[in-house]
C-alpha positions as CSV (number, residue, x, y, z in Angstrom):
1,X,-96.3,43.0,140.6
2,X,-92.4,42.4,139.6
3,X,-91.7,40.9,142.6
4,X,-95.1,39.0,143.1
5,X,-93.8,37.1,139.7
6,X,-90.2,36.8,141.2
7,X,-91.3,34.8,144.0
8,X,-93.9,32.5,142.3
9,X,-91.2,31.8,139.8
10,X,-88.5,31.0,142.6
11,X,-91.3,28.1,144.0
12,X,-91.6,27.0,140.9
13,X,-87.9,26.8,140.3
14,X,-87.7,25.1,143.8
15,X,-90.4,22.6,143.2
16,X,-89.0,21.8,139.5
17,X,-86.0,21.0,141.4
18,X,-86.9,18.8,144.0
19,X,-88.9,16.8,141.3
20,X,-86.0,16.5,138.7
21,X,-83.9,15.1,141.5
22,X,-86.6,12.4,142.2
23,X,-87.7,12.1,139.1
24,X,-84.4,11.3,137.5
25,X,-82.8,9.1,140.0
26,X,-86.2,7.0,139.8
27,X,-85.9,6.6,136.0
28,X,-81.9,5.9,136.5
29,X,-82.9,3.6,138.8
30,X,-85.3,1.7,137.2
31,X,-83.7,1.7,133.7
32,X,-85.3,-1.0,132.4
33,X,-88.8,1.4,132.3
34,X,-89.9,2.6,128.8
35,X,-90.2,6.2,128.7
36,X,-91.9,6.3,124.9
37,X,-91.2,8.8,122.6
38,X,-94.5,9.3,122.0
39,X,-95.3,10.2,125.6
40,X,-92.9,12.7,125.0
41,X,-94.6,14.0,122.1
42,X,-97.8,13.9,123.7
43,X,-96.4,16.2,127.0
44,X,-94.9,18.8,124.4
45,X,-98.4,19.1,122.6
46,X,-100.2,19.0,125.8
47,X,-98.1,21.6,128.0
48,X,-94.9,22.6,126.2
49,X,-96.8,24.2,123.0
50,X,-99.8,25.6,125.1
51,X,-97.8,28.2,126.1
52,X,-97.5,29.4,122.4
53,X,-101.6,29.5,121.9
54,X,-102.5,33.0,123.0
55,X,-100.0,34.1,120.2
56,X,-103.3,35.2,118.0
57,X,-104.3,37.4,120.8
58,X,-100.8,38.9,120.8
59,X,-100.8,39.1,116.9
60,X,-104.1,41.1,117.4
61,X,-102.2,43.4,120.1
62,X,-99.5,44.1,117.4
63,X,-102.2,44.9,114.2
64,X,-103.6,47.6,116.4
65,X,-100.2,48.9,117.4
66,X,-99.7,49.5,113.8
67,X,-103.2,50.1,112.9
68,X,-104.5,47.2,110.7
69,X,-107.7,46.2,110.8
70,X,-107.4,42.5,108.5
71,X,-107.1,40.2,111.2
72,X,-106.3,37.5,108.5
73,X,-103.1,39.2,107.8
74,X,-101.4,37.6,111.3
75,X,-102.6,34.7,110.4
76,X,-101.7,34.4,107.1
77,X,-98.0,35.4,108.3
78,X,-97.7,33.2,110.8
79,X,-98.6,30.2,109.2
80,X,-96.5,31.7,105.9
81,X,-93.6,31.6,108.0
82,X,-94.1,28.2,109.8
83,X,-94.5,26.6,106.9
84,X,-91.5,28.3,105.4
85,X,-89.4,27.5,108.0
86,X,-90.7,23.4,107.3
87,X,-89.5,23.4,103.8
88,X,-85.9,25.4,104.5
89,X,-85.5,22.2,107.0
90,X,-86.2,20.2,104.2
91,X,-84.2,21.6,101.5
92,X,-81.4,23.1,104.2
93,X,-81.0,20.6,107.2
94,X,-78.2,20.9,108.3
95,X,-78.5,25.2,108.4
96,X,-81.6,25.3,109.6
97,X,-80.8,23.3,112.5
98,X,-77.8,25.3,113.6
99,X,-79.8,28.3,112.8
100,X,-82.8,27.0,115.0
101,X,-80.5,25.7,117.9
102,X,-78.7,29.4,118.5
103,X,-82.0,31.4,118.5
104,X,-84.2,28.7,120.7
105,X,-80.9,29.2,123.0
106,X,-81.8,32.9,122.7
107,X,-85.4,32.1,123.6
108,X,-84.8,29.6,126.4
109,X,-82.4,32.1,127.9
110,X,-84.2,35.1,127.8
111,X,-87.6,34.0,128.7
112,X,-86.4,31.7,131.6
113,X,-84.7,34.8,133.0
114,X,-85.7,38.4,132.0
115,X,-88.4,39.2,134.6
116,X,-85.4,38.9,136.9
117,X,-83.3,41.4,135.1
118,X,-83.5,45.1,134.9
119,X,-80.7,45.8,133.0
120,X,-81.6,46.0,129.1
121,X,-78.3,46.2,127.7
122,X,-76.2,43.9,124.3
123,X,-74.4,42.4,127.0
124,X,-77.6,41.4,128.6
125,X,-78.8,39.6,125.9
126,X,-75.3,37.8,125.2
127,X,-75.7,36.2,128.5
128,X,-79.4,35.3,127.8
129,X,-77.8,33.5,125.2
130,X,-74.9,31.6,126.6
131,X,-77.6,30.8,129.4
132,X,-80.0,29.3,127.4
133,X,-77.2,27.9,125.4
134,X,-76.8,24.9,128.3
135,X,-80.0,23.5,126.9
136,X,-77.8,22.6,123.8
137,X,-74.8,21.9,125.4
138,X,-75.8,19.8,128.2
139,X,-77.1,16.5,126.3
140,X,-74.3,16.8,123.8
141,X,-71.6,16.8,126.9
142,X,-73.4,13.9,128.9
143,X,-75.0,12.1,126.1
144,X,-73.0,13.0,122.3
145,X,-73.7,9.7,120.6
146,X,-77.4,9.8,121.4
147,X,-77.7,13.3,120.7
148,X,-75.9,12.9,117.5
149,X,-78.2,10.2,116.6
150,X,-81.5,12.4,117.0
151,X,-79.6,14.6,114.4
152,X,-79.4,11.9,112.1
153,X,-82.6,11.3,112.4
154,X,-83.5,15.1,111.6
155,X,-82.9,14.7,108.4
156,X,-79.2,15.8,108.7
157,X,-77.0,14.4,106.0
158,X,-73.9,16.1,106.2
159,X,-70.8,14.4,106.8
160,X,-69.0,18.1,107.7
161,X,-71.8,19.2,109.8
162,X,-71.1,15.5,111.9
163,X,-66.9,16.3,111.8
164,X,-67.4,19.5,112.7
165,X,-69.3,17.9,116.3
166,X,-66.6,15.5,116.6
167,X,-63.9,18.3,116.6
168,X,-65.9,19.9,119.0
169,X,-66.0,17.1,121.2
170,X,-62.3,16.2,120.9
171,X,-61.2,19.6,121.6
172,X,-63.3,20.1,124.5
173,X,-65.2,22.9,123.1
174,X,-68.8,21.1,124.6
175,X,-66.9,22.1,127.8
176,X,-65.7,25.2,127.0
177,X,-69.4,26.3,126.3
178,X,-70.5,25.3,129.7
179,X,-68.0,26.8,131.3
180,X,-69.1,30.6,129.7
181,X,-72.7,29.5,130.3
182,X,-71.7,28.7,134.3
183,X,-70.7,32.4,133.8
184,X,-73.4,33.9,132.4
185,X,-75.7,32.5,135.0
186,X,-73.4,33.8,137.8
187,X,-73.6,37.4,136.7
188,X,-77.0,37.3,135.6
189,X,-77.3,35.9,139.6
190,X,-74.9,38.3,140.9
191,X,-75.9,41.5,139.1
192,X,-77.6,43.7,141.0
193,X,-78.3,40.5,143.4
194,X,-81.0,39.8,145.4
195,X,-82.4,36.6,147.2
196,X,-85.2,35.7,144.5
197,X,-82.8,35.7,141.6
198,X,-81.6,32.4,143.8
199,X,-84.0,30.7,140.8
200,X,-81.6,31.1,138.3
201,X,-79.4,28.4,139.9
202,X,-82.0,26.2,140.8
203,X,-83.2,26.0,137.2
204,X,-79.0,25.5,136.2
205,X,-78.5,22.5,138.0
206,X,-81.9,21.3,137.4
207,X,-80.8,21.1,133.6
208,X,-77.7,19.4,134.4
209,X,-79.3,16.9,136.5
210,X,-81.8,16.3,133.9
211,X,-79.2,15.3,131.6
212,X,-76.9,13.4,133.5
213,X,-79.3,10.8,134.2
214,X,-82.0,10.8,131.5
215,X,-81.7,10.7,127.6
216,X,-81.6,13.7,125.3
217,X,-85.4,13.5,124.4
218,X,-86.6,13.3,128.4
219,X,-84.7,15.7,129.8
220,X,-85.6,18.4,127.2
221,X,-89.4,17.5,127.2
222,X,-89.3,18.2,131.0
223,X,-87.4,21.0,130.7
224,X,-89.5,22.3,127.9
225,X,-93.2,21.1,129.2
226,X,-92.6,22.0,133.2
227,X,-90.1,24.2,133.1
228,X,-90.0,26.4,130.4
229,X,-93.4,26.5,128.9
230,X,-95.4,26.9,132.8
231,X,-92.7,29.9,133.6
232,X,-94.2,31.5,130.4
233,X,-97.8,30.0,131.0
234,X,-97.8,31.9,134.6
235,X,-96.6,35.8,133.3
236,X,-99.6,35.3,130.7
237,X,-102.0,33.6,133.8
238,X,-100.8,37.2,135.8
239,X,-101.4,39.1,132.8
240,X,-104.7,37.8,132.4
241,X,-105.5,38.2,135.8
242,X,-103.0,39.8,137.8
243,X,-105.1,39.6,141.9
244,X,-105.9,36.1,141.0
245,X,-103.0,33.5,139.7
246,X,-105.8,30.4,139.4
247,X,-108.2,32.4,137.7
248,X,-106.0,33.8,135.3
249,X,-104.8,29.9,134.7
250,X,-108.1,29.4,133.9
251,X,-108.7,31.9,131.6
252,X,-105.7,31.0,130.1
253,X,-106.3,27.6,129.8
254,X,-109.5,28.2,127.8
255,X,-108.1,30.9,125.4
256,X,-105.1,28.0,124.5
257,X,-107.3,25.1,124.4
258,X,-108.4,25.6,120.5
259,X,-104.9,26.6,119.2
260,X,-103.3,23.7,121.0
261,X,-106.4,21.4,119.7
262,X,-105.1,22.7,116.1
263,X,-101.5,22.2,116.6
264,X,-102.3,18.3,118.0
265,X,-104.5,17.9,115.1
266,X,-101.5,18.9,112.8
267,X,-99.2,16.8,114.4
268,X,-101.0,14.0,113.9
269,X,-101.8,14.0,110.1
270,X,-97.5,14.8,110.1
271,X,-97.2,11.9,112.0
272,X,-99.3,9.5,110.2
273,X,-97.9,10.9,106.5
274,X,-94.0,10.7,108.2
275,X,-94.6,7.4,109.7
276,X,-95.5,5.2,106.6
277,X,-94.0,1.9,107.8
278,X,-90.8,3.9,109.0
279,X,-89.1,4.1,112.3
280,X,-92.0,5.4,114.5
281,X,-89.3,7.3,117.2
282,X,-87.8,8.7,114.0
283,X,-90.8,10.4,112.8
284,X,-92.1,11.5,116.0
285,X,-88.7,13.1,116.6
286,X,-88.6,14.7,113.2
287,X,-93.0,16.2,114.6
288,X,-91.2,17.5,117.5
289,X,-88.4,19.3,116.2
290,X,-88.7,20.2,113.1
291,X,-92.3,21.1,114.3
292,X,-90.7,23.3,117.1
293,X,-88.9,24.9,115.0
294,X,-91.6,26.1,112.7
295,X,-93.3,27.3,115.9
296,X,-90.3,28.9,117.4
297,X,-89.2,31.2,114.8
298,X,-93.1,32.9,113.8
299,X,-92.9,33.2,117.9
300,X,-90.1,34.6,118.7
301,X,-90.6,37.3,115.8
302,X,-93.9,38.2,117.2
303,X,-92.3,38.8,120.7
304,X,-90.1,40.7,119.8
305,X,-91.5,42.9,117.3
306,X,-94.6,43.3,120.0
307,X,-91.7,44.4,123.1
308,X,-90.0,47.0,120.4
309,X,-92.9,48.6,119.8
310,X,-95.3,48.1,123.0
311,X,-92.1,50.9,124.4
């Protein structure tokens, strides 16, 4: 089954490829062509949180684990902690953004990678990390005043936060980073090699091509929608249905339909209450990120705790 996933991850890292390469130089090409921010949000809604909405299913797999019966109790968690992490952004900016940007490094990293890697060790999960850390690094290398701008427009007002970045920049820190994430890819590549781990690379300079030609906001809602989001869409597809990939898309596709629904519906009313007469890219920027990050954190707990305790 491992190496089943192994190769239909490696075509899908080829194919990702091949389309960022044409895809970018099409946009760079025509620059004039207006790639809306709303698009954008609509693609993340659509595709990139999908992969989230079987996350009841899994808090329902966990309850069991430690025998509880109230179903509710997921729920109510869940939401608890979304909505918790909302009003931290609110109150703490400026932390919860640096908090959120290490661990969605973490969880781009990781989940990108591990059904590659046997090895289970700290160090392992260092280089998840520093892998998943060229998300971060790449638009603030190729792009720092636009990136810069979207935190501005995250509600970050804090003019140490913003000296700090330009320190960073100066002193070719940015670079630094990308160098140790270069490395990380190359051992997780190298250790205990074999031909399919060949994805790992294709995904790397996918990400780097991504952001040399297209904005901050494109690059990382391709990344996110048809990179990111269908690896994890496809393990839950060959969960689901592991001797048929399309049915198990399908059956996925159905179970995430009403959560997804939900989440669009939610995004909206935020949308419509954040707009207000103000800067329409601004408030669909703050839905998708601050919105991501509520997501990512209730997540990212419930993966873990499920993988410590599924042992």
């Amino acid at each position: 089954m491992n190496n089943k996933v192994k190769k239909i991850n490696l075509n899908h890292s080829f194919i990702f490829f091949i389309a960022s390469n044409i895809f970018s130089i099409l946009i760079f090409k025509f620059s004039n062509f207006d790639f809306s921010t709303i698009l954008c949000l609509f693609f993340i809604l659509m595709i990139g949180v999908s992969h989230g909405s079987l996350d009841h299913i899994k808090g329902k797999k966990l309850l069991e684990l430690f025998n509880i019966k109230k179903t509710y109790l997921f729920y109510l968690t869940y939401t608890l902690i979304a909505l918790g992490i909302i009003c931290t952004w609110i109150l703490f900016p400026s932390i919860t953004l640096i908090l959120f940007l290490i661990v969605a490094s973490y969880h781009f990293g990781k989940e990108d990678t591990e059904f590659l890697v046997i090895d289970k060790s700290y160090l392992t999960e260092i280089f998840y990390f520093l892998k998943g850390f060229l998300i971060i690094l790449a638009p603030l290398y190729f792009h720092f005043d636009d990136t810069v701008g979207i935190f501005k427009l995250l509600l970050i007002d804090n003019e140490i936060f913003y000296s700090t970045l330009s320190l960073i920049e100066t002193n070719k820190i940015i670079e630094i980073g990308i160098f140790f994430s270069t490395l990380s890819s190359i051992f997780l590549f190298l250790n205990k090699f074999e031909l399919k781990k060949f994805s790992i690379f294709l995904d790397y300079f996918s990400i780097i091509i991504l952001n040399y030609y297209l904005s901050p906001l494109i690059a990382f809602t391709i990344y996110f929608c048809f990179l990111h989001s269908i690896r994890h869409s496809i393990s839950l597809a060959i969960d689901l249905d592991g001797d048929n990939l399309l049915n198990g898309f399908k059956i996925f596709v159905k179970k995430a339909i009403p959560l997804t629904i939900l989440t669009g519906v939610f995004c909206i009313i935020s949308l419509y209450l954040l707009n207000n007469g103000n800067n329409l890219d601004g408030s669909v920027l703050k839905v998708i990120f601050i919105g991501l990050a509520s997501l990512t954190f209730p997540h990212i707990l419930l993966e873990y705790l499920l993988e410590k305790n599924e042992k």
